[in-house]
Every structure is written in C-alpha cells, then in structure tokens.
C-alpha positions as CSV (number, residue, x, y, z in Angstrom):
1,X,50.1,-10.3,-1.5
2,X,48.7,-8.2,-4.3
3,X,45.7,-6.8,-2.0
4,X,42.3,-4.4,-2.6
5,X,40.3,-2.6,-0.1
6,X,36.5,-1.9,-1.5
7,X,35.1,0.7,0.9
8,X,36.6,4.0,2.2
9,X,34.7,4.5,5.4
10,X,36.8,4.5,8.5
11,X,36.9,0.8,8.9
12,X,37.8,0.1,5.4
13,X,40.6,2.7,5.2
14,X,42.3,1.1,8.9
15,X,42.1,-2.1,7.3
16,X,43.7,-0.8,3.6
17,X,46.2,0.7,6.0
18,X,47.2,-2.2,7.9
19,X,47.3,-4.5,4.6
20,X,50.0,-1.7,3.2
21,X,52.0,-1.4,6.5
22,X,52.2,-4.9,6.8
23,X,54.0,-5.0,3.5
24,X,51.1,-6.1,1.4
25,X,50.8,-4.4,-2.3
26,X,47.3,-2.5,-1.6
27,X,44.8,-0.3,-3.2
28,X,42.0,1.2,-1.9
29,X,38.6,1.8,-3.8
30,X,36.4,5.3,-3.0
31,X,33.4,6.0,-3.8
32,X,34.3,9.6,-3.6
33,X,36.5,11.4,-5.4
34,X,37.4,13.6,-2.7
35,X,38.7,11.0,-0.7
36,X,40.7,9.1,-2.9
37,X,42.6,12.3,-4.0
38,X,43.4,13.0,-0.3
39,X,44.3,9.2,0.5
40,X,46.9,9.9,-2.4
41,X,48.2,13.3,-2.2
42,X,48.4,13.4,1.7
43,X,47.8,10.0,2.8
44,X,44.6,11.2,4.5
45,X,41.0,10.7,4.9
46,X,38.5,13.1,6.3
47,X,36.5,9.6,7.4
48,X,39.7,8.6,9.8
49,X,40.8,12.4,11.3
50,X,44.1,12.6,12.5
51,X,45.5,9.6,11.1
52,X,48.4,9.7,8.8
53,X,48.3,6.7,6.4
54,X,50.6,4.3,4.9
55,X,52.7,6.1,1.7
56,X,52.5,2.5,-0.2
57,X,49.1,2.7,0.1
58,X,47.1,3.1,-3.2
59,X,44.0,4.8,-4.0
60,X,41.3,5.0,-7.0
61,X,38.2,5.7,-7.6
62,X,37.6,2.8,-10.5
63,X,36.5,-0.2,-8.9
64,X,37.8,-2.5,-11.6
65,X,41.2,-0.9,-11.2
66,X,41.0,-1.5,-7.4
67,X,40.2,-5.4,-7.5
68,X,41.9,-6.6,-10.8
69,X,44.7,-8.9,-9.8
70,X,44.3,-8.9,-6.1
71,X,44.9,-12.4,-4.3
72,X,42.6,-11.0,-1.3
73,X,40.0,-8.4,-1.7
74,X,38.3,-7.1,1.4
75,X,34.8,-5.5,1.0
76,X,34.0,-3.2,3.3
77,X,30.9,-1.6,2.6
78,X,27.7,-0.6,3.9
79,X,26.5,-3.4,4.3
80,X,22.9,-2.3,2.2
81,X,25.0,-1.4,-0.7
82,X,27.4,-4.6,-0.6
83,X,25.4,-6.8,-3.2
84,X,25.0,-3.6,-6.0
85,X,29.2,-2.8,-5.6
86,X,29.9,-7.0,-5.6
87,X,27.8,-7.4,-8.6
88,X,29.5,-4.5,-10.4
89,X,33.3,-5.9,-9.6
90,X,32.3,-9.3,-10.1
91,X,33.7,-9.7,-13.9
92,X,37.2,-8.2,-12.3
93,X,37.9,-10.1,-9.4
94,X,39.5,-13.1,-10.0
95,X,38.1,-16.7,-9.5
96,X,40.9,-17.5,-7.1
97,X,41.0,-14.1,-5.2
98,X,39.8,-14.8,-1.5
99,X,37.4,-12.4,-0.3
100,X,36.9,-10.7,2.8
101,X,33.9,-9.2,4.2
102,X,34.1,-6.6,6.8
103,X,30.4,-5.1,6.3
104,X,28.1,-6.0,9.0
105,X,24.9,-6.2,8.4
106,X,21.7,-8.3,7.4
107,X,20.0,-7.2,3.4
108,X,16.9,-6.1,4.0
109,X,15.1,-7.3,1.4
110,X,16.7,-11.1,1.8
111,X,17.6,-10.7,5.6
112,X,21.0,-12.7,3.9
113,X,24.0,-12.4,5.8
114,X,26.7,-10.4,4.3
115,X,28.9,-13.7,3.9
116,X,26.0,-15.3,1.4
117,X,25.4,-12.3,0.0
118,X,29.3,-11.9,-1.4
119,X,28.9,-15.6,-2.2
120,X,25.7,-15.2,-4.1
121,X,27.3,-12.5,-6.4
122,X,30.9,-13.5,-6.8
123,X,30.4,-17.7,-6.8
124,X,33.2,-19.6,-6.7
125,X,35.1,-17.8,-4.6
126,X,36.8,-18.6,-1.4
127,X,34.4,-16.2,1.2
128,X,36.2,-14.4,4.9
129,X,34.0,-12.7,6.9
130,X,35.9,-10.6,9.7
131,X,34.4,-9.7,12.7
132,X,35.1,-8.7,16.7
133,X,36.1,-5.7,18.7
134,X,37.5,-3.3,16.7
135,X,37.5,0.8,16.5
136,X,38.6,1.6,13.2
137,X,40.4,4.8,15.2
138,X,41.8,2.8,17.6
139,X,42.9,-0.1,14.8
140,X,44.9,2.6,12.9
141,X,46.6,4.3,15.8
142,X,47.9,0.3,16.0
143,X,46.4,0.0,19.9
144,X,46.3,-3.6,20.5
145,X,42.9,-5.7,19.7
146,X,41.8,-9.4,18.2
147,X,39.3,-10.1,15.6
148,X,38.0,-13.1,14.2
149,X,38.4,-14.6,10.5
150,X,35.7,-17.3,9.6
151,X,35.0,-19.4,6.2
152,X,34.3,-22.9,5.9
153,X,37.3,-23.1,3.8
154,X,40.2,-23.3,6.2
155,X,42.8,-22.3,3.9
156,X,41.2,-18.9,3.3
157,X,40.4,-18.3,6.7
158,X,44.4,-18.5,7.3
159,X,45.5,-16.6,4.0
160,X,43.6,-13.7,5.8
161,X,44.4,-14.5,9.1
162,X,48.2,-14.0,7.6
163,X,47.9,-11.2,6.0
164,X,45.9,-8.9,8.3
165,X,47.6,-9.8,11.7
166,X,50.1,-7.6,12.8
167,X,52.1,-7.1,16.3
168,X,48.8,-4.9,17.2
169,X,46.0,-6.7,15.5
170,X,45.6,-10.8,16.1
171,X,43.8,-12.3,14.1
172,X,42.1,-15.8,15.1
173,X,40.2,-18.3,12.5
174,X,36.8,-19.8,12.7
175,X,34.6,-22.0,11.1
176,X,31.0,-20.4,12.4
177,X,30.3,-18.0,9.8
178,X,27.2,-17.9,10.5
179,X,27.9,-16.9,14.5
180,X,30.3,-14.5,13.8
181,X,28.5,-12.4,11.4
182,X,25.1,-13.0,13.4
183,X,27.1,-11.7,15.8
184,X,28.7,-8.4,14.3
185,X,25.5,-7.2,13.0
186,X,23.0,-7.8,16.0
187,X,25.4,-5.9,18.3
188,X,24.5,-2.8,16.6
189,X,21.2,-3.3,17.7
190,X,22.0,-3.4,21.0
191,X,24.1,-0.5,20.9
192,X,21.7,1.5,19.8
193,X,19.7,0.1,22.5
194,X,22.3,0.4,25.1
195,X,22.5,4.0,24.0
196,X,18.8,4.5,24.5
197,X,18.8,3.5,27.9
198,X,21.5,5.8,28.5
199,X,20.2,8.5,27.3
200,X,16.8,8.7,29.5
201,X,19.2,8.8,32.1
202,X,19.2,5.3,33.6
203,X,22.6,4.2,35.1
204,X,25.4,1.2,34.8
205,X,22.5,-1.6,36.1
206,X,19.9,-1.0,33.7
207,X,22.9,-1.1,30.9
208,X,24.6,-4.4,32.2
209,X,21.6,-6.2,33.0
210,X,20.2,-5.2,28.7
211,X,23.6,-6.1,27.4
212,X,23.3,-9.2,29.0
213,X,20.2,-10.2,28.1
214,X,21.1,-8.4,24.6
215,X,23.3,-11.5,24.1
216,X,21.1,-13.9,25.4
217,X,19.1,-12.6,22.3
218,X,21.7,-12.5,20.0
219,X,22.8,-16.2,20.8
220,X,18.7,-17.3,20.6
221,X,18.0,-16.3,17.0
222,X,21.8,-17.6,15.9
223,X,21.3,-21.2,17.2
224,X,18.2,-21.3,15.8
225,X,19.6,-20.9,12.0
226,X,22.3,-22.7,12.6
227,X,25.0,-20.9,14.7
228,X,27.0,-22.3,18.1
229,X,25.8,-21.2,21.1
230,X,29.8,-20.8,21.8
231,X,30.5,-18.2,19.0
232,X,28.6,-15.6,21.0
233,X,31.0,-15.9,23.7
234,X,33.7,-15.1,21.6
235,X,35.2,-11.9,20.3
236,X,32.6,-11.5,17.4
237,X,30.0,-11.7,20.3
238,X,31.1,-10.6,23.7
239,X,33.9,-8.8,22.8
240,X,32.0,-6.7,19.9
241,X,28.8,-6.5,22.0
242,X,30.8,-4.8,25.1
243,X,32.7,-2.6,22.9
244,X,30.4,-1.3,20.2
245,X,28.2,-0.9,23.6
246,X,30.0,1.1,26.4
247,X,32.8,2.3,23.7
248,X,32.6,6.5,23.2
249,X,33.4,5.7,19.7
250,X,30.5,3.8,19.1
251,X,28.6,5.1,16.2
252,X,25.3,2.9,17.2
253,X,25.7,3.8,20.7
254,X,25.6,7.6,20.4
255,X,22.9,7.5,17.6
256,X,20.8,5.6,20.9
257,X,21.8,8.4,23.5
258,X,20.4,11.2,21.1
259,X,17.4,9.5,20.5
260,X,17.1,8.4,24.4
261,X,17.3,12.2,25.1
262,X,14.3,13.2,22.7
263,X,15.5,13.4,19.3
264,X,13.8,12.0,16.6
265,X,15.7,9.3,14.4
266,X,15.8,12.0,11.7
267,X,17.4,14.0,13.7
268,X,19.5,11.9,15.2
269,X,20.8,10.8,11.9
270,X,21.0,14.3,10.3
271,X,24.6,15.4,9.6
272,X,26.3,12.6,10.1
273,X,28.9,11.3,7.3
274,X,29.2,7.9,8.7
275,X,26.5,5.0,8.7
276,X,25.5,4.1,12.3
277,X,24.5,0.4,10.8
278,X,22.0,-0.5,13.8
279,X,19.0,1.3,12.6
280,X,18.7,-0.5,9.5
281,X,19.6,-4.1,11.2
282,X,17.0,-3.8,13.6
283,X,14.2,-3.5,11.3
284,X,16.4,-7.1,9.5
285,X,16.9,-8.2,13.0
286,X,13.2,-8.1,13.6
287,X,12.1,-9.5,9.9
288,X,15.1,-12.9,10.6
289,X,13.2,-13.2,14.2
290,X,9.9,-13.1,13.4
291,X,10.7,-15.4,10.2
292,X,12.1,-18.0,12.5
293,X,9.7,-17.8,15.3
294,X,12.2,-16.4,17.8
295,X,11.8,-14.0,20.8
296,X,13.7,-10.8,20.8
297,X,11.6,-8.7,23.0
298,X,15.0,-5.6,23.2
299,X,15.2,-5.7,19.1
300,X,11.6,-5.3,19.0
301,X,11.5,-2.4,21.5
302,X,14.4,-0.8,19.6
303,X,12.5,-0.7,16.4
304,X,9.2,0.5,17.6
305,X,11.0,3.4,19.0
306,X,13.2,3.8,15.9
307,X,10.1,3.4,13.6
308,X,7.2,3.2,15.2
309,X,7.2,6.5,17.6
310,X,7.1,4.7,20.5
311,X,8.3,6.8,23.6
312,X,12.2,5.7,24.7
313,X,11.1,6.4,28.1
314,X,8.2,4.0,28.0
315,X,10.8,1.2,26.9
316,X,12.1,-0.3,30.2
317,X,9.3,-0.3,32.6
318,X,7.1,-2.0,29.1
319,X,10.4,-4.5,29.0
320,X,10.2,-4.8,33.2
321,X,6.7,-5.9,32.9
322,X,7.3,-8.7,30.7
323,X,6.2,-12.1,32.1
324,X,8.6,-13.4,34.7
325,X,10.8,-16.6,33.2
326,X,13.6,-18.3,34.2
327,X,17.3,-17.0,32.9
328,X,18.0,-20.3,30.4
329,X,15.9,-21.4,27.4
330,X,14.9,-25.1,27.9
C-alpha cells in the first residue's frame, strides 16, 4: 500500500517504520525540519535514540506531499493539535484513503474523542483508531506486543490490521471505538497517578490496589457513553493501563514520580521534548465525568494536584477516607 505517517514523535516514527519494513510504500510527515532531514540522510530521529530506521522509508516536511495518494494514512499526533493538522490535509487526502488514529487523547474544548474528531474534519472517510500496549522503543526494536484496530467499518479495521501486523506486532480488530480510545487516553491519567503515588514513596500495594480501581474508573465513565464494559479488559484497557503504569518508559508515569517527589508541574514538564499526554486528559477526563454525572474520585485527585496545588502527599489518606462502598456498581 501506498502509506503516510502524520506525526514524527516516537510513536509515529515506529509506526512509519514498521509500515516501510513491512514492504509498504511510506512517507513520513515532520513538523520539524530537523527531523525529517535526519529521518532521510541517516535514517534517524533524535525522538527514537538509537534506532536505525527503515532505508525505504520517506520523509518530508509538506503535509500535502506526505498524504497525497496514500491508501492508509495514520495520524499520529498530539492529540490537542490533531483537528488543526486534519483540517489542513483535509483537501489532500483522498475520499477513499482509510485513516488511522494513533493520538490519544480527549479535545479539550469538545472532550471529542480523537476518532470523531478525525471524522469531523475529514468526513467520508473510513476512520481506525489503534490502541493497546505499546512502547514506541520497544515497537521499533521489533520486541513482541499486540494492539487493537477498531472502526465500525469492518473492512478498514482489517485493511489496517494487514498492513501494520508484523511477526513482532499483532494486530487484532474491534468494533468499540469508543472503548478502545476511552481506554488509551484515560490510562494516561492513571499513569500519572500511579507515578504520584510512587513518588511520595508508597510501595507495590498502594500502586495495585489504584490501578485497579483506576480501571474500575476508566470502565464507569466508558459504559456510561456508550462503551462495553468488556473493552476495558482488553489490551486497549488492561494491557495499556499496566504498561503505560509500571513501564520505566512511561512518559505519564515519570512525569507523576517527579511531581510525587515535590516538583511542581512546571517543573516537572520543563525540558522535555516529548508530550506526557496525561496532564492535559485529566483536566478532559474530569470535564467528560462531570458532564455525564460520573464518579472518578483518582482523575479528580490527579487534577487538583496537577492544577489546583493540592499536596501529592495529602492524596491517599483524602482518597482512604472516602465513604466505604462495596467493590461493583449496582
């Protein structure tokens, strides 16, 4: 397939990467000039150290270039700048490309999933979202993993199943779009949560018991707007919820230890060329929660200690001292 990669972060470049090494005619679009040049001179990118990239692989700098004539484009954007860069290539993709969001996230201003947001700004087309557990540094070095393709149009959800799996990345399809991106942007949260608790020093029983109820969450608020319960047992639930949580990788995760250990979110944030999506999905999160009447008592501690300046050692013992319930909704 003729195939285009919108995003250069890490997880756009492994998946550009496993398109081209899987055979697939593919070009990758950067928003910096920088990394484009490197992705074609050395088959680099500062964004993935250490990883040598496939020498079919393609790289520009001129969106329209990227997407014109692709059969499957994949966006893989931050997710708060996905609707201005799918407006923009709207007029060049094609009205029979399929396309594949890997951004995770909830728009603030809409709380839209990234799925409706693509759909919104490119109608007509046949709309992926990917999701699951799935290091971009580990995806690249081609150690084994599974991710999940969803669409309510079957056929699409298979053309990208095709053309992404590999002997080190399955691919399964779904039909819960909703779950699975529910799913890949509230774990974020509760990375960053995870993180916090780490990082005031609390141990492995504080962090199981929070990313247990973390998914308990995460299931609540998806039901209720129209997800399975099911979904959040899967790899776009579990399976990213335990990785993005305990993984040393994590992004969200560290962001949570540095702030758990006194820094401010300024500071945590300050240096870092990567986007640690959690901070601005927990404030989403929260907005999609409190819009649909749902409890999320570990998304709302996360954001009044992200915005609010609410102590991270004051969490737990406030979320211990919540009225005592039984485990199950009724």
């Amino acid at each position: 397939m003729r195939c285009a990669v919108v995003g250069a972060g890490a997880w756009g470049t492994a998946l550009a990467d496993l398109l081209a090494s899987n055979g697939h005619e593919t070009t990758i679009w950067a928003l910096e000039a920088d990394v484009a040049e490197s992705i074609e001179r050395s088959h680099t990118n500062r964004f993935l150290a250490d990883a040598l990239l496939a020498p079919t692989l393609r790289a520009t700098t001129d969106l329209a270039r990227a997407v014109a004539g692709a059969e499957l484009v994949v966006l893989a954007t931050p997710s708060q700048h996905l609707r201005g860069i799918a407006k923009h290539a709207a007029t060049s993709i094609g009205t029979t490309a399929i396309v594949t969001v890997a951004s995770k996230g909830i728009e603030r201003e809409t709380l839209a999933l990234m799925s409706t947001v693509v759909e919104e700004e490119l109608p007509g087309r046949a709309v992926v979202a990917v999701s699951g557990p799935s290091f971009a540094a580990e995806v690249v070095k081609r150690q084994p993993t599974a991710i999940v393709a969803a669409s309510e149009n079957a056929n699409a959800a298979e053309a990208a199943q095709d053309a992404l799996s590999s002997t080190s990345f399955r691919v399964y399809t779904h039909d819960d779009v909703t779950g699975v991106e529910l799913g890949g942007a509230l774990k974020n949260v509760m990375a960053v949560a995870t993180g916090i608790v780490e990082g005031v020093g609390l141990g492995y029983n504080s962090r199981a018991a929070l990313i247990t109820r973390g998914l308990h969450e995460m299931t609540r608020l998806g039901v209720t707007i129209g997800a399975r319960a099911a979904t959040f047992a899967g790899l776009a639930g579990l399976g990213d919820l335990v990785l993005t949580c305990t993984g040393a990788l994590s992004r969200n995760r560290m962001l949570g230890i540095a702030i758990g250990k006194g820094a401010s979110l300024e500071e945590a944030l300050a240096g870092k060329q990567t986007v640690a999506e959690g901070v601005g999905t927990t404030a989403s999160a929260l907005a999609l929660a409190n819009r649909h009447g749902v409890d999320m008592p570990i998304v709302e501690m996360a954001h009044r200690i992200l915005f609010e300046g609410h102590p991270a050692r004051a969490a737990v013992p406030v979320l211990m001292a919540r009225e005592l319930r039984a485990e199950q909704d009724p």
